[in-house]
N, C-alpha and C positions, 0 to 999 in steps of 0.2 A: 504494500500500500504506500500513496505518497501523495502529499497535495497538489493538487491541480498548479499547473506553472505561472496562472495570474493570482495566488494566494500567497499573501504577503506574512510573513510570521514576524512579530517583535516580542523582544523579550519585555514586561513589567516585573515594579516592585512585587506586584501581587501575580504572577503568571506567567500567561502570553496573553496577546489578542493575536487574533487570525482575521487578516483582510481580504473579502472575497474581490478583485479589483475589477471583476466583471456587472457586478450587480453595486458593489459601496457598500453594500452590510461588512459588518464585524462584528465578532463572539470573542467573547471574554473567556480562558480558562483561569482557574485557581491553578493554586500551585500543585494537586493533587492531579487537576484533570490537564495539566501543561505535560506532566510526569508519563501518565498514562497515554498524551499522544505521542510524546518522543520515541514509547516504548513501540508502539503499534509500528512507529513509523521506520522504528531499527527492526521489523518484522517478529519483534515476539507474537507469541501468541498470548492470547487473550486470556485464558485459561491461566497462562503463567504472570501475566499482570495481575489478575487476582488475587493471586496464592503469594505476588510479591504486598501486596495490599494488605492481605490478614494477616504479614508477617511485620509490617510497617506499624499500621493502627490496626484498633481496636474494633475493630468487624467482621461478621462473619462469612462464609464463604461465598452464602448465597446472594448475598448485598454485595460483595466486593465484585462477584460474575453480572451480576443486575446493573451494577452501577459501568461499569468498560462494556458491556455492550449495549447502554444505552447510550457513553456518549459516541462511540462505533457508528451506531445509528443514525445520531444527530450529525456528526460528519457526514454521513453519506448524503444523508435525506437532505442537507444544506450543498450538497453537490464540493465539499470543499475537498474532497479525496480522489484520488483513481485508482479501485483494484491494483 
């Protein structure tokens, strides 16, 4: 996976933002969900961004899987990725 070539990433105090340069929207990640996209994007899988989650903070497996595939999803559904 990897963002689309007009999506602009800056680092913040608090994350990233992600700029779509095609439409002018931008999404804010935290610093947990800035983590989780670096991870996606170095091609872990999903399953092991989780298990690195439960072993980070204090959640459980099925919320730490809930939560990377949901923002997976908002990536995709926001078109800001490509397979």
């Amino acid at each position: 996976m990897q963002l689309r070539e007009d999506v602009s990433v800056v680092d913040t105090d608090y994350g990233k933002v992600l700029l779509d340069g095609s439409t002018g929207e931008y999404w804010e990640l935290n610093p947990t969900g800035s983590s989780v996209l670096a991870s996606l994007l170095d091609g872990t899988p999903a399953e092991d961004i989780a298990d690195a989650l439960c072993a980070q903070f204090d959640v459980d497996a099925d919320r730490a899987q809930a939560d990377v595939t949901a923002l997976l999803s908002a990536l995709r559904n926001a078109r800001l990725v490509s397979p």
